[in-house]
SEKE-807608 format. One line per 10 residues: number of its first residue (from 1); for each residue y negated, z negated, x negated of C-alpha. Coordinates in steps of 0.5 Angstrom, whole numbers, padded with zeros to 4 digits. Last residue first. Example, Ala and Ser with C-alpha at 12.3 -4.5 7.8 and 13.67 -1.06 7.14 Angstrom:
residues 2
2	0002 -0014 -0027 | 0009 -0016 -0025
***
This chain:
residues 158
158	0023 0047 0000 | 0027 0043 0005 | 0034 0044 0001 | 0035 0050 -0004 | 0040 0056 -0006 | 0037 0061 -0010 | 0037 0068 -0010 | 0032 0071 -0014 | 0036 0068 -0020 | 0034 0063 -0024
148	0030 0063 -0031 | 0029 0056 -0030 | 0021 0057 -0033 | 0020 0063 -0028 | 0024 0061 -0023 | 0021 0054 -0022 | 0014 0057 -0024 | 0015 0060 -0017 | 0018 0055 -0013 | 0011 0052 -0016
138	0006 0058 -0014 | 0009 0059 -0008 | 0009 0052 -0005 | 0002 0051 -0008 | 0000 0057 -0005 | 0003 0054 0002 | 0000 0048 0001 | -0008 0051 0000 | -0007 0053 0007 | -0004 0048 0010
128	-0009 0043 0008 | -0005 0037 0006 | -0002 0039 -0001 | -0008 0038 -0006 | -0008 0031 -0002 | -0001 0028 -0003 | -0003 0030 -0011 | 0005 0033 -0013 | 0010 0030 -0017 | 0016 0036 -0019
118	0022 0033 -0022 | 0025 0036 -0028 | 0033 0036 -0029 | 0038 0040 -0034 | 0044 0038 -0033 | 0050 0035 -0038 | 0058 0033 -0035 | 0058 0027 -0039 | 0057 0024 -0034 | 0059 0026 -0027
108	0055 0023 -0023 | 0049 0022 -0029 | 0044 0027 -0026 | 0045 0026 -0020 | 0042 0018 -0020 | 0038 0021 -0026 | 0035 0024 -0021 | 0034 0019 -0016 | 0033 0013 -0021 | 0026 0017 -0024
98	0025 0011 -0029 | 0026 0015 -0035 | 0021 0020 -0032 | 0016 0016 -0033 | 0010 0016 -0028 | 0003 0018 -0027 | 0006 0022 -0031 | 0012 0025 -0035 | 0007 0032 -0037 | 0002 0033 -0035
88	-0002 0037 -0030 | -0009 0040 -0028 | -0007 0046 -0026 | -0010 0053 -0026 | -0004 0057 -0026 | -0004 0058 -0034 | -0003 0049 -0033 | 0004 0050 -0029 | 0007 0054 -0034 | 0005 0050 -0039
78	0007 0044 -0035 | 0014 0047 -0034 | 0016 0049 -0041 | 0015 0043 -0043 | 0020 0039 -0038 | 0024 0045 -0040 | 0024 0043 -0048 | 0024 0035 -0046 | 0030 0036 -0041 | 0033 0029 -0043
68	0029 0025 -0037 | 0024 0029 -0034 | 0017 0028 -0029 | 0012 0035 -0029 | 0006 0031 -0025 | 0003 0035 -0020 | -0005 0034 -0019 | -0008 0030 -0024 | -0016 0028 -0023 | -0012 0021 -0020
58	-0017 0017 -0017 | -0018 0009 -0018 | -0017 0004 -0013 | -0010 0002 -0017 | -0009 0009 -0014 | -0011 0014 -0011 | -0010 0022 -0009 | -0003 0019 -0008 | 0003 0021 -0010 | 0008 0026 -0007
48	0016 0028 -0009 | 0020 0034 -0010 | 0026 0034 -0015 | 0029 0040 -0019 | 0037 0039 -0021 | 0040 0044 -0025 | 0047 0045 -0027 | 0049 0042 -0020 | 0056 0039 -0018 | 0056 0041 -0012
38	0061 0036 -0008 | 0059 0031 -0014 | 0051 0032 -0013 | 0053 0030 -0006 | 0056 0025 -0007 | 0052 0022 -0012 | 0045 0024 -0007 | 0048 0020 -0001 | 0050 0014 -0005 | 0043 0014 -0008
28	0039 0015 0000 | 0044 0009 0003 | 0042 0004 -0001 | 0034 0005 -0001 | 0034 0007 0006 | 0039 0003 0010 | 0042 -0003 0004 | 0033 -0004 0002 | 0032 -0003 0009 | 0037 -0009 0011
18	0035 -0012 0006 | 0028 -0013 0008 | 0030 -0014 0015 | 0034 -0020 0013 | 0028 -0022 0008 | 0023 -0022 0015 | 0017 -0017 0015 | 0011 -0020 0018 | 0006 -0015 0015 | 0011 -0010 0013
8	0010 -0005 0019 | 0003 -0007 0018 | 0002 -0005 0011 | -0005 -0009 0009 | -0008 -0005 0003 | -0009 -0007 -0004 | -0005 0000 -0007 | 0000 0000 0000
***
């Protein structure tokens, strides 16, 4: 909530926030294993936001290029997002080492190896349709690019 009073959580019991936890938070990792074992990925990308704010002070980077062990395609992604106008960085605002649900997949079948990056988009920059839709495209587009993917490529929600 940055400082701010989340109302949902304002009177929150310990058995209600372990039963979040086991439902969402639990439920989610388990999820991902299985699935990760079933397809057995060699690539995994990962979307997720954050906000424009933080510790009340604004954020100046618009998508940050999070990664554990793929430093070279990590690398490879941040220069390509930054010849397309973006301020981006890479492992920020966050560490790509604490990334649990992309390591989460990544170690299902260890020591099979893959390569992984995470995609960390300024919330505010994607919620003008407008500027989402370039945004969108200009992201599945340096995915492909960087990751050498074929035209055809399988993904969810994306």
């Amino acid at each position: 909530g940055d400082g701010k009073v989340i109302e949902l959580n304002k009177d929150m019991t310990e058995e209600e926030e372990r039963k979040r936890i086991y439902e969402y938070h639990t439920s989610y990792y388990t999820a991902l294993r299985e699935a990760s074992e079933k397809i057995d990925p060699a690539l995994i990308i990962s979307v997720h936001s954050m906000t424009p704010l933080y510790e009340g002070k604004e954020r100046e980077l618009e998508v940050g290029v999070l990664f554990t062990d793929s430093e070279k395609l990590g690398e490879s992604v941040d220069q390509e997002l930054k010849t397309r106008g973006y301020n981006s960085a890479q492992n920020e605002p966050y560490d790509g080492n604490i990334l649990n649900a992309m390591n989460c997949i990544l170690r299902a079948n260890y020591p099979v190896r893959r390569e992984a990056f995470c995609y960390e988009i300024r919330n505010d920059i994607i919620q003008d349709a407008k500027r989402a839709g370039q945004v969108k495209k200009d992201l599945l587009e340096v995915a492909k690019k960087t990751c050498k993917l074929e035209e055809k490529i399988n993904y969810m929600g994306f």
